[in-house]
N, C-alpha and C positions, 0 to 999 in steps of 0.2 A: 108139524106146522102150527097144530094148535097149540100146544105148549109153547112156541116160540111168540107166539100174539099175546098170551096172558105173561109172559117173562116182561114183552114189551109194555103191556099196559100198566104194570105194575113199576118198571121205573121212570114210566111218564109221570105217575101219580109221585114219585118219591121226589121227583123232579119237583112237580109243582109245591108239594107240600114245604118243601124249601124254599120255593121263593115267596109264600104264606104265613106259615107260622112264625117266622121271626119280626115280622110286621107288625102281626099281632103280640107279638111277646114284649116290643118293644114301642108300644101305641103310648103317645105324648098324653099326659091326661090334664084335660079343662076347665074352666069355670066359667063362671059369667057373671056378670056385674049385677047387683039385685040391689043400689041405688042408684038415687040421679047423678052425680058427680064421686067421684072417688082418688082420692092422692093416692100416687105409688108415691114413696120414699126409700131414702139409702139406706136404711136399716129400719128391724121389726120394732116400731114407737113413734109416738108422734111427736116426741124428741129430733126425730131425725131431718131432714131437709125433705124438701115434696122434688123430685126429678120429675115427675110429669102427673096429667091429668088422666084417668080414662072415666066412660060414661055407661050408663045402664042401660047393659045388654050388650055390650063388647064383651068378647072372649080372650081368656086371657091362659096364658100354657101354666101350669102349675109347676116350678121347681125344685119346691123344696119346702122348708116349715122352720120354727125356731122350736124351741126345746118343750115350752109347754102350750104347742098347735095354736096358738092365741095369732100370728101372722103367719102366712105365708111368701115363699118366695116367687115371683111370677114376672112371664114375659110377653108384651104387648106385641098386639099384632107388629106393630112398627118395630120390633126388636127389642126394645129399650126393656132392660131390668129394674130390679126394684121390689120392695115391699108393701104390701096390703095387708087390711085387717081381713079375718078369715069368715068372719059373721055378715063383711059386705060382699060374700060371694057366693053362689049357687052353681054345687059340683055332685056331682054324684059319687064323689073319691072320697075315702077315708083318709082325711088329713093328715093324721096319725101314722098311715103307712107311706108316707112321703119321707125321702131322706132328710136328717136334719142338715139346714145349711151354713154356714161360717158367719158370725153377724159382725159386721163391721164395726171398728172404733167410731165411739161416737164423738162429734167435734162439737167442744164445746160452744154454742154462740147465742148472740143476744138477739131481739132488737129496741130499739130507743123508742120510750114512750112519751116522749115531752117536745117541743116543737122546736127545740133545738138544746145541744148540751156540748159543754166545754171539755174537749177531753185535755187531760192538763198531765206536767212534768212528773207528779207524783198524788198520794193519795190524801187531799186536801186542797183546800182553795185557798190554800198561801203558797200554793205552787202557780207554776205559770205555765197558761196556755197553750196546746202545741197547735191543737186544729178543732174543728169543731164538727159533729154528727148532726144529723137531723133524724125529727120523728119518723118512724118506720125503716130507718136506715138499720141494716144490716152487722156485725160486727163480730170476730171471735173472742172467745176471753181466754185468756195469758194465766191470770192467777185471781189472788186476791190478799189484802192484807190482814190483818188481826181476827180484827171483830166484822170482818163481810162487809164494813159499810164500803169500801171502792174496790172495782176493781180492774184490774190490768186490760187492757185489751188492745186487740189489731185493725184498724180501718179496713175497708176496701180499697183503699188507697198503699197499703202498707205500713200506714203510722202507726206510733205503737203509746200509750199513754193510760192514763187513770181514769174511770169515769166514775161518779158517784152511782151505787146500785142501787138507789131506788127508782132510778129512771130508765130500768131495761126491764124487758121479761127475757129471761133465758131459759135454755130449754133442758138446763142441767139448777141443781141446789149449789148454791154459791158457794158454799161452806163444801164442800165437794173438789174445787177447784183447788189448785196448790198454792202455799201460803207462798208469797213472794218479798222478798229483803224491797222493803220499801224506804231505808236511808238516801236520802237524796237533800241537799240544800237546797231550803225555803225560797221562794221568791221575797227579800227585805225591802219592804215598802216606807220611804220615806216622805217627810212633807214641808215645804218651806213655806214660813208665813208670809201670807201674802196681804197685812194688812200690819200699820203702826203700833196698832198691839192687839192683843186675843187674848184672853178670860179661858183658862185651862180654868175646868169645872167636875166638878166631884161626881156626874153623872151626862147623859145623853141628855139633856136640853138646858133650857136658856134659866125653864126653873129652879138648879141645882145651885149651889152657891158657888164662887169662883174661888179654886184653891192656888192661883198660882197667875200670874200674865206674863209672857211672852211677846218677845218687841217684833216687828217687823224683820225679816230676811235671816231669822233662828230655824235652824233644820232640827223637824222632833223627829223621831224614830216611833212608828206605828207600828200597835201591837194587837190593836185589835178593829172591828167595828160594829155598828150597833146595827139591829134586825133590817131598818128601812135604808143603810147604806148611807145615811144622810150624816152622824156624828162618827170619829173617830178615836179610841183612845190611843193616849198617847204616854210614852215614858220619857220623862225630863232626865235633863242631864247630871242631877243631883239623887237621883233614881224616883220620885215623885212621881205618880201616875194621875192621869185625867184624862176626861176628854172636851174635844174640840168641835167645832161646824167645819166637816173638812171642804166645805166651799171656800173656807177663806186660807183654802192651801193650795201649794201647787203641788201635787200630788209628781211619785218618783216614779210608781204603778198603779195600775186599777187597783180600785178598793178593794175589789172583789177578791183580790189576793187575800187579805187577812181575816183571821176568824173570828166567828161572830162572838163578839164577849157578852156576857149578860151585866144589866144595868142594876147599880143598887138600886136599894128602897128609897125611893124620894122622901124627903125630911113632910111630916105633915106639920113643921110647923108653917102657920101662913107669911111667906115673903113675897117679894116683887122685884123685879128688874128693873133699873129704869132705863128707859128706850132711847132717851133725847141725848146729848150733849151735857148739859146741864140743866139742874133742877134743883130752884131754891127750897128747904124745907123751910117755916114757917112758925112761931109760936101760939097761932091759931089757926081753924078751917076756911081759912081765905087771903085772898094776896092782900088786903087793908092788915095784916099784921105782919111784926116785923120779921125777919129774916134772922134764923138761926143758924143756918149751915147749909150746904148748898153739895148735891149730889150728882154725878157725873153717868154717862149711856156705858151700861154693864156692870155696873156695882149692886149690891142686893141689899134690901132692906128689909129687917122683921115689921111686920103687919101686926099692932096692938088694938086696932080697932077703927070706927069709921064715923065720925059729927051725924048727928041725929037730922040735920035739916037738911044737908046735901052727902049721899052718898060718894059722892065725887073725890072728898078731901079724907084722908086716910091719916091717923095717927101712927107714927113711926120711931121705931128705934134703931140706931145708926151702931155699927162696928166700933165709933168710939165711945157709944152710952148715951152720946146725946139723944134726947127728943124731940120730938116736933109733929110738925104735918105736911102733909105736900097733895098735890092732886097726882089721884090714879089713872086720871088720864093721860100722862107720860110713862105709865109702867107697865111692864107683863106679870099681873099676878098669878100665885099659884092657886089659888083657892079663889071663889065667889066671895066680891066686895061686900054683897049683902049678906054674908054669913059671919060675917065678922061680929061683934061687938059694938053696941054705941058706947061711946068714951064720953066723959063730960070734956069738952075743951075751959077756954079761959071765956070768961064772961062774954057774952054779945055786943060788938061795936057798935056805939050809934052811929048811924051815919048818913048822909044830905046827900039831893041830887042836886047839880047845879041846872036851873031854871033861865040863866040869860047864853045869848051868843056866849062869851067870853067872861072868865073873871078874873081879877089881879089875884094873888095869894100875895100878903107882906108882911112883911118879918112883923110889923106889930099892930093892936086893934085901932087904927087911923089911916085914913088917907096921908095923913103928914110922914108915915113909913114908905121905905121902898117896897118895890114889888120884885119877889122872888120867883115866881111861876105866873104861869098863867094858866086855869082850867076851862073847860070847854062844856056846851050845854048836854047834859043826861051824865056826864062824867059823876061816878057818886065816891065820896069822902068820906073819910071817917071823923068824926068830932072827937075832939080832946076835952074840950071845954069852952067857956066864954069868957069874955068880960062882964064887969058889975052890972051894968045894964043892959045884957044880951043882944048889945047893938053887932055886934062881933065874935065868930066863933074860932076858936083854936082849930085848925084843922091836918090830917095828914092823907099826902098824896098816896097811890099804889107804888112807886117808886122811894116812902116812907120820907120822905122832904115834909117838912112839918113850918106851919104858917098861920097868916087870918085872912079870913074873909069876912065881909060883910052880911050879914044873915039874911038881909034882903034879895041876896042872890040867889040863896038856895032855897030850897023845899026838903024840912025837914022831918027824919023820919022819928022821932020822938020829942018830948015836951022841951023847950028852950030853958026851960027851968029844974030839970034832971041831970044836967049837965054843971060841973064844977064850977067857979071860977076861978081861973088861972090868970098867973103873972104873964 
């Protein structure tokens, strides 16, 4: 009987040590969070995507590790899997004798760091448009071209297009990514004039000189444009390149389609544009002299220098040699008026202010002459000369109509006896 109680006790014990030891053989081993916030991600890197949050002092089951114990793999109370860095957890387990576990491919993806970008048909901005990302938005990447500067990528939405890489951080090196056949045709941006005529010009503004004009309702073919989007160049139909204001186009596409050309070196020599309609040049620094030649709004004039007593009148020389002067108040210079040169002009005009209401001008020194004009008081003249007895001076209008007046009318600005006498 006694031997049959110790047979019994003995496989009560065998009993229980079965349903014990494999418990313990088989005990889940732990950690715990040893900071304040921590990302699990789908694979060991911060490359990878963050699948959830946990917090310090959650426990979390240890699964596994990647090859050099740097992450492990772990599972939240809530279930959910995923990877952690190994150094934000406190376990009492040798990480090392953790099996290694399978680390997932990693998906290449971005996100957009600029507050909106165009993702477009091909890798350049003379492609066209497909849709558009915003900053912080999300995105996979496809491939990339050449030289890394775009690269392919997928919306959220499923689009698929080119974006410029300087405006993502991704979580992979660009150059990484598979090189992708980027032949695709260009978006060709075309422009119809939309003015009587347009000055094709040898660079991106008004200061270049004009190589070429084009009439109103002429379609140029654009090949490039300038940094600020504001000029366009353009190639003519005799293959001539320049560019234009493409304001004064009606545009085929956004500008933004074509790429940005770089601008020559502006001429330092000093010219001007001039701005009005028409502009008489002069053969001296004021409208009292006569009219040499007469210059039109967008033609360009070389700049020889500027009248010593008014800045204002500029010495010039014309496309066809002529010279002259004209005021720079009708034109856009390239250079500072005052840096110019003083030029001697032609000798200094005398010339009278008229003193009454009204005065007759007539063809000759007598009242017994007709009257050809008539001037007005402060109106000032220029003197030609007199007669024998400086009762009468020769005079010429601003409109250069040439006559006499009575000298008692005027108030004159040098001696009556310096002045010639004329027939």
């Amino acid at each position: 009987m006694h031997k049959q109680k110790i047979v019994a006790l003995l496989l009560l014990l065998m009993l229980v040590g079965t349903a014990v030891f494999p418990a313990t053989l088989y005990a889940q081993e732990t950690a715990v969070v040893n900071t304040g916030a921590l990302n699990v991600r789908s694979g060991p890197g911060v490359s990878y995507n963050v699948v959830t949050v946990i917090y310090q002092g959650q426990a979390v089951t240890l699964l596994g590790r990647n090859s050099n114990n740097s992450w492990v793999k772990v599972q939240t109370a809530g279930g959910q899997q995923g990877w952690v860095n190994a150094l934000l957890l406190t376990t009492n387990t040798v990480i090392s004798n953790l099996p290694v576990a399978d680390t997932p491919t990693l998906t290449p993806t971005a996100v957009i760091t600029t507050g909106a970008l165009n993702v477009r048909q091909g890798p350049g901005v003379q492609y066209g448009v497909v849709t558009a990302v915003s900053q912080g938005q999300s995105i996979t990447l496809l491939g990339r071209n050449s030289n890394n500067s775009w690269v392919k990528v997928q919306t959220a939405g499923g689009q698929q297009g080119w974006i410029n890489a300087m405006y993502m951080q991704a979580n992979v090196a660009v150059n990484t990514l598979p090189l992708l056949d980027t032949a695709s045709a260009p978006i060709t941006v075309t422009g119809l004039v939309n003015t009587s005529a347009l000055n094709v010009r040898s660079g991106p503004d008004v200061a270049y000189p004009s190589v070429a004009v084009v009439n109103g309702g002429t379609q140029l073919n654009l090949i490039g444009r300038s940094s600020s989007n504001v000029w366009v160049k353009v190639s003519l139909a005799d293959g001539q390149q320049g560019w234009v204001n493409a304001s004064l186009l009606i545009l085929s596409a956004d500008i933004s389609y074509l790429p940005e050309a770089s601008a020559p070196a502006l001429t330092t020599s000093p010219q001007a544009v001039i701005n009005g309609g028409a502009l008489n040049v002069r053969s001296g620094p004021g409208v009292g002299y006569n009219v040499v030649a007469t210059v039109y709004g967008g033609q360009v004039v070389n700049l020889l220098g500027r009248s010593s007593g008014n800045s204002a009148w500029v010495k010039v020389s014309l496309s066809s040699g002529t010279q002259g002067w004209l005021n720079i108040t009708f034109t856009q210079p390239n250079v500072t008026v005052n840096d110019l040169p003083i030029v001697d002009g032609p000798p200094a005009l005398a010339t009278a202010e008229v003193i009454v209401a009204a005065a007759n001008v007539r063809s000759g020194p007598s009242l017994d002459y007709a009257s050809t004009a008539v001037i007005y008081q402060a109106q000032v003249v220029n003197l030609l000369g007199r007669n024998g007895d400086g009762s009468w001076v020769k005079v010429q209008l601003a409109s250069g109509q040439q006559g006499w007046v009575n000298t008692s009318l005027l108030k004159l600005f040098t001696g009556i006896n310096s002045l010639s006498v004329v027939q």
